[in-house]
N, C-alpha and C positions, 0 to 999 in steps of 0.2 A: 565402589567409587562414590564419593559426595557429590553434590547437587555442586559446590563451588568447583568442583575438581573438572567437572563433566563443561561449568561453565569456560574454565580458562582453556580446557584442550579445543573448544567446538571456536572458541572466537581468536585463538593462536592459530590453527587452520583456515580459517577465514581471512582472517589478516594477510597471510603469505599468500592463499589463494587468489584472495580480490581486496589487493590491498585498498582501489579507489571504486568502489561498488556505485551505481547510479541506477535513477530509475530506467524504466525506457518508455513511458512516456516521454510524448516530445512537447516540447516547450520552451517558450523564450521569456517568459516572465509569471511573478506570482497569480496575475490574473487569468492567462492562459495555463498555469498548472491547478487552478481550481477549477478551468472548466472542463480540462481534461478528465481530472481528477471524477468527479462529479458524472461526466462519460463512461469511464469505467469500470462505474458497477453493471457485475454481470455482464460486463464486457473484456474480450481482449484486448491488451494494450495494441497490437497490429491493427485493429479495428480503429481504437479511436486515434491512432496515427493516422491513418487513410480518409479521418473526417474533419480534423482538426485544419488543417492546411486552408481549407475553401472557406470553411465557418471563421476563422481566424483574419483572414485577409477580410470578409465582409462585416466584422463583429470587433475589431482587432485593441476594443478598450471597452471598459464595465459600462462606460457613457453611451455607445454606438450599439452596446447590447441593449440597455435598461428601455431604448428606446423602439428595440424589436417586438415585436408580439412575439407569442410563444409558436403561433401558425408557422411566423415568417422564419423563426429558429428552426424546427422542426423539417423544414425542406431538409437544411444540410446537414442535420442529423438523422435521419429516418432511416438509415441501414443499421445504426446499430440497436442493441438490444434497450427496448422500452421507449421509443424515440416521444411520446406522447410526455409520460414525467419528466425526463430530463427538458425536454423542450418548456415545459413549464418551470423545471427547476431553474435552468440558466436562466430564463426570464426573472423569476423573483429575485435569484442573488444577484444578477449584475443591478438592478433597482435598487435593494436594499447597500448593493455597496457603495453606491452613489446618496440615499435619503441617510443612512447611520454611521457610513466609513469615510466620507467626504472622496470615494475613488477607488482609495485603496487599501488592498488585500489584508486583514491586519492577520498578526504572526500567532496570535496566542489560540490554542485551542476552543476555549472558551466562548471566545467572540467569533471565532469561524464557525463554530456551531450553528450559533443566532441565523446564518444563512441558511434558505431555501436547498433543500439537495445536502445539505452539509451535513453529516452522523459525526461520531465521534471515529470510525478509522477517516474519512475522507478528510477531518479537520486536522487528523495526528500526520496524515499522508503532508498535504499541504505546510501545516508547521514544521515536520522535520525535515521537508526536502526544498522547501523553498527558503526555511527560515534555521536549518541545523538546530532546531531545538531537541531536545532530550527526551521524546516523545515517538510510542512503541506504535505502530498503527499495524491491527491486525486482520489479517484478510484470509480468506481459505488456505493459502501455502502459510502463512506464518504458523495459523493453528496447525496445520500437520506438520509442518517438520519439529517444531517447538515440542510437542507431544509425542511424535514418534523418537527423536533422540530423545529425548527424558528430560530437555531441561525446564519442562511443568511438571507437575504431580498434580495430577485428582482434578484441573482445571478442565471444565466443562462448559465454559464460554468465552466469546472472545477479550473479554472484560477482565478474567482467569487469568488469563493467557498474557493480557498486555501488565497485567499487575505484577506475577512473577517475573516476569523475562525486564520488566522497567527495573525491580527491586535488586538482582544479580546482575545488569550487564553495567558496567561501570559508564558513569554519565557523557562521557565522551567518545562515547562506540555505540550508544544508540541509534542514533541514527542513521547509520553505517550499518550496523545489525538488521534494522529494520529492510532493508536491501539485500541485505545476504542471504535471510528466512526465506524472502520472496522468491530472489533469484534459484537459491539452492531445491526449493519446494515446483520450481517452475520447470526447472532443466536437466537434475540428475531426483530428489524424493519423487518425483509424481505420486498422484490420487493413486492410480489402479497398479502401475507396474513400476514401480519405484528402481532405477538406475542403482542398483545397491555397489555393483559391478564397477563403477566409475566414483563412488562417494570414498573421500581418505576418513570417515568421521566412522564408518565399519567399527571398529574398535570399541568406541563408546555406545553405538546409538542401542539402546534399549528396543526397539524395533524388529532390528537386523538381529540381534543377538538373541533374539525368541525366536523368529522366523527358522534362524540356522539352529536352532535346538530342536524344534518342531520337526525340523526337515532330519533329525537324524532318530528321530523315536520310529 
């Protein structure tokens, strides 16, 4: 099977399965998805659901942040993972998007980077889900299931990984792709015990189809 062949059965299945994929992060605008965003490393999204609410309602624009200390953020973030960085991180980007963005959020990769807390997946996250841009953001489920069905070869970082899958997926399903890796890496691929049993992608995935070879020597 080709690399294109393997791409159009995995995103015809996706299509049918989730035809409207979203994240689940919760959010009501670009600014509260970068801070979520920005939350969620090394955290789960249930987690920064359960903190967003209270921080949101007392922080609820980049202006009412910039003018928090990192202390005063830090209260109502402190159960999730690393509360110390991010409580600093939201303090320098709601600042800097107030002294360089005049407020707000801006869409391009690029310029979200420039933000405090902001990497290139958290800036990809951000543009393709607030802004539908055509931009691949990769996080620990995109890298495995990406790698375990086959649509990389030899990609060994996450950089790899967003460069192939951005090159093959045609420019109007990216970021709808970007949500399906996740979701499907989240709920039926898992890290240790992978739902092989509930996946319709069996057929194709390079993964599965070693495993079931192995398991009959």
């Amino acid at each position: 099977m080709t690399a294109k062949e393997r791409f159009k059965l995995t995103l015809e299945y996706f299509q049918l399965t989730q035809p409207a994929p979203e994240t689940e992060l919760t959010y009501h605008d670009p600014y509260g998805l970068i801070v979520a965003t920005i939350l969620s490393a090394q955290c789960t999204d249930k987690r920064v659901n359960m903190i967003t609410p209270a921080l949101m309602q007392k922080y609820p624009t980049a202006e009412t942040m910039a003018v928090a200390t990192p202390e005063d953020i830090f209260e109502y973030i402190k159960s999730c993972s690393y509360p110390n960085n991010k409580a600093k991180h939201l303090s320098g980007m709601a600042r800097m998007l107030i002294s360089d963005f005049g407020g707000v959020v801006p869409s391009e990769p690029e310029l979200l980077q420039r933000l405090p807390g902001v990497g290139r997946k958290t800036a990809n996250v951000v543009a393709s889900v607030a802004f539908s841009k055509p931009v691949m953001a990769v996080d620990t489920h995109v890298f495995r299931v990406a790698n375990r069905i086959g649509l990389v070869k030899n990609a060994k970082t996450p950089r790899d990984v967003e460069d192939q899958l951005s090159k093959n997926i045609p420019t109007g399903l990216i970021h709808k792709a970007h949500h399906w890796l996740i979701l499907h890496g989240r709920y039926i691929c898992k890290s240790r015990k992978p739902l092989c049993d509930q996946c319709g992608l069996t057929d194709i995935c390079i993964y599965y189809l070693a495993t079931k070879k192995r398991n009959k020597n």
